[in-house]
ROVEXVEX-440718 format. One record per residue (C-alpha): residue number from 1; residue in one letter; y negated, z, x negated. Coordinates in Angstrom, 2 decimals. Layout:
<rs>
(NUM,A,(Y,Z,X))
...
</rs>
This chain:
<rs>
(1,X,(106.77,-37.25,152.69))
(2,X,(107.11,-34.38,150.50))
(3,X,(110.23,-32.66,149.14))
(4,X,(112.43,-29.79,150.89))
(5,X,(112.33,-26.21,149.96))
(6,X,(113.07,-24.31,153.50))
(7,X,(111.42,-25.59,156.37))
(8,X,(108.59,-28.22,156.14))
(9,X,(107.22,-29.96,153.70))
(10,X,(108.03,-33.61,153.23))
(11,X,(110.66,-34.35,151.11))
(12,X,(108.68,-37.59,149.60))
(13,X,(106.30,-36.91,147.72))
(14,X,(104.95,-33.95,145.52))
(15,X,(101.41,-34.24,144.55))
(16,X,(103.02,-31.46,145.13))
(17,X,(105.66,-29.91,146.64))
(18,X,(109.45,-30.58,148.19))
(19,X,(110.48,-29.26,151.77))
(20,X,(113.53,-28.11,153.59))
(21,X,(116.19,-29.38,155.64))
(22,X,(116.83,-28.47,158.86))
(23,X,(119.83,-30.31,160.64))
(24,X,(120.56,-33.69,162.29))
(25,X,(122.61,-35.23,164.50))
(26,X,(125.23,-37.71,163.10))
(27,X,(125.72,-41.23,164.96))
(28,X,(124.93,-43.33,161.63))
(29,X,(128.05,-44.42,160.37))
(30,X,(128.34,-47.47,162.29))
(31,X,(124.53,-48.44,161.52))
(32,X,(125.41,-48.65,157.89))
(33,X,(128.45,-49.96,158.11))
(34,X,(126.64,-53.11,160.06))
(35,X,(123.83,-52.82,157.29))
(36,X,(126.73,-52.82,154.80))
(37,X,(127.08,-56.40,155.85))
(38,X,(125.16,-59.41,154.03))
(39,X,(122.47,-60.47,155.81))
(40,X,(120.83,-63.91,155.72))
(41,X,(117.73,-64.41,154.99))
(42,X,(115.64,-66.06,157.61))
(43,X,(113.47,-69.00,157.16))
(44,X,(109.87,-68.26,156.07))
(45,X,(107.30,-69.23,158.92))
(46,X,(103.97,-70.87,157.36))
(47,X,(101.56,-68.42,159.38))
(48,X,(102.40,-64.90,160.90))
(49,X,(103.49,-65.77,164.72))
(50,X,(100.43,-63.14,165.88))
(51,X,(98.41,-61.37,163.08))
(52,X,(99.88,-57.87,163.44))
(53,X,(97.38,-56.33,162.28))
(54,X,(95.67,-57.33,165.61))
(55,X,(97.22,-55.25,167.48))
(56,X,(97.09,-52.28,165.68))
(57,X,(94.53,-49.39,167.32))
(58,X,(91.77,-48.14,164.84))
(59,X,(92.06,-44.63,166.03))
(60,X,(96.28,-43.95,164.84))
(61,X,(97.64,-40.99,164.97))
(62,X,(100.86,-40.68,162.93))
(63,X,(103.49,-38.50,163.72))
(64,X,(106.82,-38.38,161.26))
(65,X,(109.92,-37.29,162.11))
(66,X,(112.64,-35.50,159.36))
(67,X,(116.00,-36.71,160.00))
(68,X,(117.15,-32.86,159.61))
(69,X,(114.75,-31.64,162.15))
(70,X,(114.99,-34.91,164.36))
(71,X,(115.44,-32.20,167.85))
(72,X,(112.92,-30.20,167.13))
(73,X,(110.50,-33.58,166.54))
(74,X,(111.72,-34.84,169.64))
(75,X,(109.73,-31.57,171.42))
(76,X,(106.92,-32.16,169.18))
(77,X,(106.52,-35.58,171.40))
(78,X,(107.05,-34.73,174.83))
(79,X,(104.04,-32.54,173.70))
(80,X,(101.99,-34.71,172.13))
(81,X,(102.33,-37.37,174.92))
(82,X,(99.87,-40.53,174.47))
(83,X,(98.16,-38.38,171.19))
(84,X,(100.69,-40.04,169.22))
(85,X,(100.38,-43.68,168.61))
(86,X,(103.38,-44.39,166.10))
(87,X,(106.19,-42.65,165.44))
(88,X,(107.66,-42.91,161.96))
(89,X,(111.07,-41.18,161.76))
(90,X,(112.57,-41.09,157.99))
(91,X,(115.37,-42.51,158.18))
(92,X,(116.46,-45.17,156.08))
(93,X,(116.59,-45.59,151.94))
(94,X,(117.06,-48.93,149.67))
(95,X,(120.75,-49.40,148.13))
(96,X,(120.67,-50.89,144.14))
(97,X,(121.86,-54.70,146.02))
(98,X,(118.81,-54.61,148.29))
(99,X,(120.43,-54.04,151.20))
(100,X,(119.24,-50.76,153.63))
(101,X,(121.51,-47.51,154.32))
(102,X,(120.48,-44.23,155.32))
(103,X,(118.93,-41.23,154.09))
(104,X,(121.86,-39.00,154.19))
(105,X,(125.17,-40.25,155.00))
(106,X,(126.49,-38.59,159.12))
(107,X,(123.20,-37.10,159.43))
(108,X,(120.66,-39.54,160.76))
(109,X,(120.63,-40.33,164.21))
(110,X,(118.94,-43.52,164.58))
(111,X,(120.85,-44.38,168.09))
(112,X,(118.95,-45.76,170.78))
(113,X,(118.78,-42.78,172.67))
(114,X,(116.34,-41.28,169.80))
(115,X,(114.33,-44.57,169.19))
(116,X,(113.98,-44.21,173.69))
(117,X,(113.10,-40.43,173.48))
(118,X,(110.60,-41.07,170.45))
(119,X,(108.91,-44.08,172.35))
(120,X,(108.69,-41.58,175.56))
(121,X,(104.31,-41.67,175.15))
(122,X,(104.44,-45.15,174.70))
(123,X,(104.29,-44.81,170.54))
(124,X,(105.07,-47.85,168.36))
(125,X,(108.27,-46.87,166.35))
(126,X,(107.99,-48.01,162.39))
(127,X,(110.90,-46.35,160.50))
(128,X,(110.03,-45.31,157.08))
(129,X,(112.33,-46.52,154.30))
(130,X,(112.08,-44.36,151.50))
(131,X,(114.07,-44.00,148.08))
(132,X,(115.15,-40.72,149.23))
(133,X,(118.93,-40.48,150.04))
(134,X,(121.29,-37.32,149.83))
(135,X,(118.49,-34.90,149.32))
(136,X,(117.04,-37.11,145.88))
(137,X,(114.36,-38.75,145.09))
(138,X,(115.79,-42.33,143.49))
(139,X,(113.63,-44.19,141.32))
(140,X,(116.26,-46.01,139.86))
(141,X,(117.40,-48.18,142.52))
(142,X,(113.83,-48.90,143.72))
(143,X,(113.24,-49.88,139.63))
(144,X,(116.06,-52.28,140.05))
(145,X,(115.24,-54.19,143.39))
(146,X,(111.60,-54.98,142.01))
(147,X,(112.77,-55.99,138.29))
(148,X,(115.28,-58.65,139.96))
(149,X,(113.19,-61.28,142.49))
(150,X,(116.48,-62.10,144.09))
(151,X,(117.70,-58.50,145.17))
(152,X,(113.69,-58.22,146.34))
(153,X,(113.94,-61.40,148.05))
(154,X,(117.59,-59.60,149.28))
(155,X,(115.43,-56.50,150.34))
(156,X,(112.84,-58.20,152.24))
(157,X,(115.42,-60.04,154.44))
(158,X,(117.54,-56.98,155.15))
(159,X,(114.57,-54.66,156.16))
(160,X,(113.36,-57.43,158.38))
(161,X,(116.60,-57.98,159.80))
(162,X,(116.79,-54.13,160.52))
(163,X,(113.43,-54.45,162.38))
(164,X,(114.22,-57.55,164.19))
(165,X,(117.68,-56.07,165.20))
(166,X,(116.75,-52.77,166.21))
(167,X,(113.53,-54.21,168.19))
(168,X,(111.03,-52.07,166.19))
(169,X,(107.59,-52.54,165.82))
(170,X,(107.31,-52.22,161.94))
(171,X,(108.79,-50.76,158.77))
(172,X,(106.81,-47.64,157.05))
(173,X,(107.71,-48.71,153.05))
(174,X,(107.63,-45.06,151.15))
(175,X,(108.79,-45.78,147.70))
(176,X,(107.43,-42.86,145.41))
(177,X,(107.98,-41.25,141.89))
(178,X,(107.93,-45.11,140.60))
(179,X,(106.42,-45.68,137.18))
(180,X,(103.04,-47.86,136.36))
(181,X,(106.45,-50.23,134.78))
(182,X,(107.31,-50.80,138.23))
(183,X,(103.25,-51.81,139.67))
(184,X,(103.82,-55.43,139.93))
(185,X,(107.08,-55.70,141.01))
(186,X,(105.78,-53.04,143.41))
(187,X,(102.92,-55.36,144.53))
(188,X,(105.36,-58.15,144.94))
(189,X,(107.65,-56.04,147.00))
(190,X,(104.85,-55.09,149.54))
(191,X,(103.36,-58.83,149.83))
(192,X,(106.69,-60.57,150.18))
(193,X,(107.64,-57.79,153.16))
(194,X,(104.28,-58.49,154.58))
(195,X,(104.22,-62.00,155.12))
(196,X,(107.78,-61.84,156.05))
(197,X,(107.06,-59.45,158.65))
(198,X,(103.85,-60.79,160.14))
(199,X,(106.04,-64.15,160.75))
(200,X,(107.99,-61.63,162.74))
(201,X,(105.09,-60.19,164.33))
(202,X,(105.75,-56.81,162.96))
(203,X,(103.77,-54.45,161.16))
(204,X,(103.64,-53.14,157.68))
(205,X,(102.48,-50.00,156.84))
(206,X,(102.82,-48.36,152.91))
(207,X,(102.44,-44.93,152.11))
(208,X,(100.56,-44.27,148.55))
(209,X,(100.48,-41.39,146.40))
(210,X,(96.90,-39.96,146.68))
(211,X,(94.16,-40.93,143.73))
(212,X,(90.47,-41.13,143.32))
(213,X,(90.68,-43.74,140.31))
(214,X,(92.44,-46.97,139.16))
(215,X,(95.09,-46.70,137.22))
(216,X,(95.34,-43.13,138.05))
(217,X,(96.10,-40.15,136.46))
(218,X,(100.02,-40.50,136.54))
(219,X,(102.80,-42.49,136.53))
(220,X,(104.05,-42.71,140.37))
(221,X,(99.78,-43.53,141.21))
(222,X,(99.67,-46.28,138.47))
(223,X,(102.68,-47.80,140.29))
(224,X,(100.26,-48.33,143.23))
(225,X,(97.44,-50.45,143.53))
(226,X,(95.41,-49.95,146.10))
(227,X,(93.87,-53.07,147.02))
(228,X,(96.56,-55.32,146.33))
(229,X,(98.40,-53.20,148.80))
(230,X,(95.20,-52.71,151.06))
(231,X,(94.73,-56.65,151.17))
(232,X,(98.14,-57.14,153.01))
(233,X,(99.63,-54.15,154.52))
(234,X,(98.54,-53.29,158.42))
(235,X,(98.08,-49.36,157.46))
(236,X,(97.70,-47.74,154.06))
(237,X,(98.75,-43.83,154.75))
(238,X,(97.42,-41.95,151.67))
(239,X,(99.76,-38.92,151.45))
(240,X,(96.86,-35.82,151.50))
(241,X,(98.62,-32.66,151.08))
(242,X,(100.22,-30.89,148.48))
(243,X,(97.19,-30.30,146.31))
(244,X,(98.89,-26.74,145.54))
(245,X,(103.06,-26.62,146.14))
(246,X,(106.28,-25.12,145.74))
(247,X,(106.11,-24.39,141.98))
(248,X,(102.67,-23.92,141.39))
(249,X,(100.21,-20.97,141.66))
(250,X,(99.19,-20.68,145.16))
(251,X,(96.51,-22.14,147.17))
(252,X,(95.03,-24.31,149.66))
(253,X,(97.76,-28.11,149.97))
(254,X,(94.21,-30.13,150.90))
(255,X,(91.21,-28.86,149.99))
(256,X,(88.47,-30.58,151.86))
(257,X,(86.66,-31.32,148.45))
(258,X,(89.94,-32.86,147.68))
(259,X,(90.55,-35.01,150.69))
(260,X,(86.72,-36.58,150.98))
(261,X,(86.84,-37.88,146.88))
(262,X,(89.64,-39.47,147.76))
(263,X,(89.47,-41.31,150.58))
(264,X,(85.83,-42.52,149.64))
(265,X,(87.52,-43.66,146.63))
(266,X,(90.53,-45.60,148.55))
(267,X,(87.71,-46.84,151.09))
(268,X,(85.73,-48.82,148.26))
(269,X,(90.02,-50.33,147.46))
(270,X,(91.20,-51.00,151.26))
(271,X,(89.62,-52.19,154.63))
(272,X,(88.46,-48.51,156.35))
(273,X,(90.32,-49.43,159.29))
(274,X,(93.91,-49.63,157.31))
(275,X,(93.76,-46.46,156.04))
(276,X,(95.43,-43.39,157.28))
(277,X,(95.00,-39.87,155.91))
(278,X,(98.01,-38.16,155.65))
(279,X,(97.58,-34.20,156.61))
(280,X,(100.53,-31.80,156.22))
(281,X,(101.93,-29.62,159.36))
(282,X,(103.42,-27.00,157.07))
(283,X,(102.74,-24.27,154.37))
(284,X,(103.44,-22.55,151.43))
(285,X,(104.74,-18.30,151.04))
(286,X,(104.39,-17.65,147.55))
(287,X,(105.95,-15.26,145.30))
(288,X,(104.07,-16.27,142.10))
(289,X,(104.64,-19.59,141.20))
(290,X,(107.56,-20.27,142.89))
(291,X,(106.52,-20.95,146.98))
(292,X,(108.75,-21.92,150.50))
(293,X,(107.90,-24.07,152.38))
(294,X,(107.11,-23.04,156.30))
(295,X,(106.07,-25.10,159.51))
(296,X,(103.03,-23.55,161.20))
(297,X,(105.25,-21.76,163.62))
(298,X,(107.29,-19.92,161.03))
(299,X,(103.68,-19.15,159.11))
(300,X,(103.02,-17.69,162.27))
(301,X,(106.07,-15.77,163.26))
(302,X,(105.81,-14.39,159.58))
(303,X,(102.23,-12.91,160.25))
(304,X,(102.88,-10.91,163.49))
(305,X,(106.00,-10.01,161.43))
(306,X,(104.53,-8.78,158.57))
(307,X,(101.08,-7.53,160.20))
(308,X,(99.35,-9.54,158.06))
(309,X,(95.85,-11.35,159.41))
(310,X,(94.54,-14.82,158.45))
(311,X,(91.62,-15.27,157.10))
(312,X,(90.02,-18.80,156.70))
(313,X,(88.53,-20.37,153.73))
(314,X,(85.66,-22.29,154.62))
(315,X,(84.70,-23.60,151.17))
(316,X,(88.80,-25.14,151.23))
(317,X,(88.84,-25.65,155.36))
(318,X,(92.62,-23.37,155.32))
(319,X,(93.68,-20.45,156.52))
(320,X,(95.84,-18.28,154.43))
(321,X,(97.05,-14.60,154.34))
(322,X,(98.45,-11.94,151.97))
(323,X,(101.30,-8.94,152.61))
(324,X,(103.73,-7.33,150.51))
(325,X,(107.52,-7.50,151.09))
(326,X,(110.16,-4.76,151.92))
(327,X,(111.04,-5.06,148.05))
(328,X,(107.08,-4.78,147.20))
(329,X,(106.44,-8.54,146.33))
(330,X,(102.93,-9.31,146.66))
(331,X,(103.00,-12.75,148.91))
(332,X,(100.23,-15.35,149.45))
(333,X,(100.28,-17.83,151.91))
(334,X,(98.21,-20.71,152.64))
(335,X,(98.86,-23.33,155.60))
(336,X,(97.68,-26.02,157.88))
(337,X,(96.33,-25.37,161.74))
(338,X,(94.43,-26.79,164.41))
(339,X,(90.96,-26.30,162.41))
(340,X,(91.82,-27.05,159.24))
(341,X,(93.25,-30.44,160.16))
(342,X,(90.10,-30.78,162.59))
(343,X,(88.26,-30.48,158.95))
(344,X,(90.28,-33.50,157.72))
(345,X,(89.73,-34.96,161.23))
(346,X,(85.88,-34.97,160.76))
(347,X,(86.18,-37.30,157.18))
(348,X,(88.10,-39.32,159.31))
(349,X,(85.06,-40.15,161.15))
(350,X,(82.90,-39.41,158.47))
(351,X,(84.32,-42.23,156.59))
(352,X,(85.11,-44.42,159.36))
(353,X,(88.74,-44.41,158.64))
(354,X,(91.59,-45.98,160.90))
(355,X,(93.33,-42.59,161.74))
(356,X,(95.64,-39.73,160.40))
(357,X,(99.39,-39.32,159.47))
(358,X,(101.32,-35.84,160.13))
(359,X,(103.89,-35.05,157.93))
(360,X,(105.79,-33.98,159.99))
(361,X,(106.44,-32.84,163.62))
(362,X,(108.23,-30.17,164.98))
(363,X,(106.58,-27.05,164.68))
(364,X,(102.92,-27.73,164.10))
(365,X,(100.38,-26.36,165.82))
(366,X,(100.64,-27.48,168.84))
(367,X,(96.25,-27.73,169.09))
(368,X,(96.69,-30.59,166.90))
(369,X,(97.16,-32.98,170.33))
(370,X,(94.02,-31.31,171.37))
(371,X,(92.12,-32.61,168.41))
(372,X,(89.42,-35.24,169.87))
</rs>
């Protein structure tokens, strides 16, 4: 994910930025009530009961859903249809015992009516679990479950029971803003889920901080290790936007240049076909360094608005614009369309990569199904 600032960006991650909130419906409480409730752990099989990662199509398209914006996501799929091939809403976060809750408490609606309406193109549904709860990032209780091997042996058995449960086809595991401190009990996290889930038959899929190097450059990537994650998760979504954000200067969230060292990079650390490149549906209106965050259809409605014209940046592959405010701020904004995630489409091929994650639907550009 990213983070929230008004309307888009992911709140997960922030190789750059933090994005807004939009609202939910509530229909949680009994959910983590029931995940409230100790769960046993089941017994270990000796061999995954089908490899998993069989099944998975080399050509994924991602879509995420935002608990806060879960209605407007719901539109984003009865548009996308069959384009989509998994749905991950955000929904769930670790507690400090191991078990599962959710992100924000009367918020989430994780009833069955949403998991049937988000299946509606025939979309596997793998629910991301992410140490974001109550509009935080927590690295804290992530820190704690992969110090201790018997609240991660706790963790493993509740998420799998939540799978198994709920009839899911996976877990999405999006721990971020760990510390390199926290890399092995990190790897130990995502192998022990794996093989726990593959005995299931369910899939695994992590999502990783972007990097072009091992350790890498900062604490949350030297948490992450590529191929020890590569060599047992079923998808490896590399989180690609948010090269520029919220509190920096303005500027393009995924320059091409960007996005291509990268992913060659993580292609030399994980199978081609497990890795998904993670392109952003949202963009940035900046007032110096301070930005707010915008879906492609309030970038838009903010152009005719203002009579400002995009241009596009061929050297970065993003459109952007410029206009001054009723107050006489100078504004620059930079976003994501149709062509510049086409752009990022092409190194998909180029590289001969498994597919690409959106963060997040509802309110992209609605070309993006057309992509080919």
């Amino acid at each position: 994910m990213s983070l929230p600032s008004s309307a888009g960006a992911r709140p997960l991650r922030r190789d750059a930025g933090r994005l807004g909130r939009g609202l939910a419906v509530a229909c949680a409480a009994a959910l983590t009530l029931g995940l409230s409730q100790p769960v046993a752990t089941s017994a270990r099989a000796t061999a995954p009961a089908a490899s998993a990662t069989e099944t998975v199509t080399a050509d994924r398209s991602v879509g995420y859903v935002a608990y806060w914006d879960q209605a407007r996501a719901l539109r984003s799929v009865a548009v996308a249809g069959p384009a989509l091939t998994e749905v991950s809403p955000s929904w769930y976060a670790p507690a400090a015992d191991g078990s599962v809750t959710v992100q924000e408490t009367g918020r989430v609606d994780d009833s069955a009516a949403a998991v049937t309406a988000l299946r509606a193109g025939g979309a596997r549904i793998l629910p991301a679990v992410a140490n974001y709860r109550d509009k935080q990032w927590d690295r804290a209780v992530v820190a704690g479950i992969l110090a201790d091997p018997a609240r991660r042996r706790a963790h493993v058995s509740r998420i799998r029971e939540l799978v198994r449960q709920r009839g899911f086809d996976g877990i999405d595991v999006d721990y971020e803003h760990l510390t390199a401190a926290d890399r092995s009990g990190f790897t130990a996290l995502v192998t022990e889920l794996a093989a726990g889930l593959h005995a299931d038959g369910k899939l695994l899929a992590v999502t990783l901080h972007p990097k072009s190097a091992e350790p890498g450059p900062q604490p949350k990537n030297q948490a992450q290790d590529y191929a020890a994650v590569g060599r047992v998760a079923d998808e490896v979504r590399v989180m690609m936007y948010d090269y520029h954000w919220d509190t920096s200067g303005p500027g393009a969230l995924a320059p091409i240049s960007w996005v291509r060292k990268v992913m060659t990079w993580a292609a030399t650390q994980v199978p081609r076909q497990k890795l998904v490149l993670g392109v952003g549906t949202y963009g940035y209106d900046w007032v110096g360094t301070r930005g707010t965050s915008l879906m492609w259809a309030e970038v838009t409605r903010r152009a005719g608005a203002v009579g400002a014209v995009p241009r596009y940046d061929t050297t970065v592959q993003a459109p952007w614009f410029r206009y001054v405010d009723a107050r006489g701020r100078a504004h620059t904004v930079w976003y994501e369309d149709e062509r510049s995630i086409a752009a990022k489409r092409a190194v998909v091929r180029e590289l001969g990569l498994g597919g690409m994650h959106y963060w997040r639907l509802g309110g992209e550009d609605p070309g993006t199904w057309r992509l080919g």
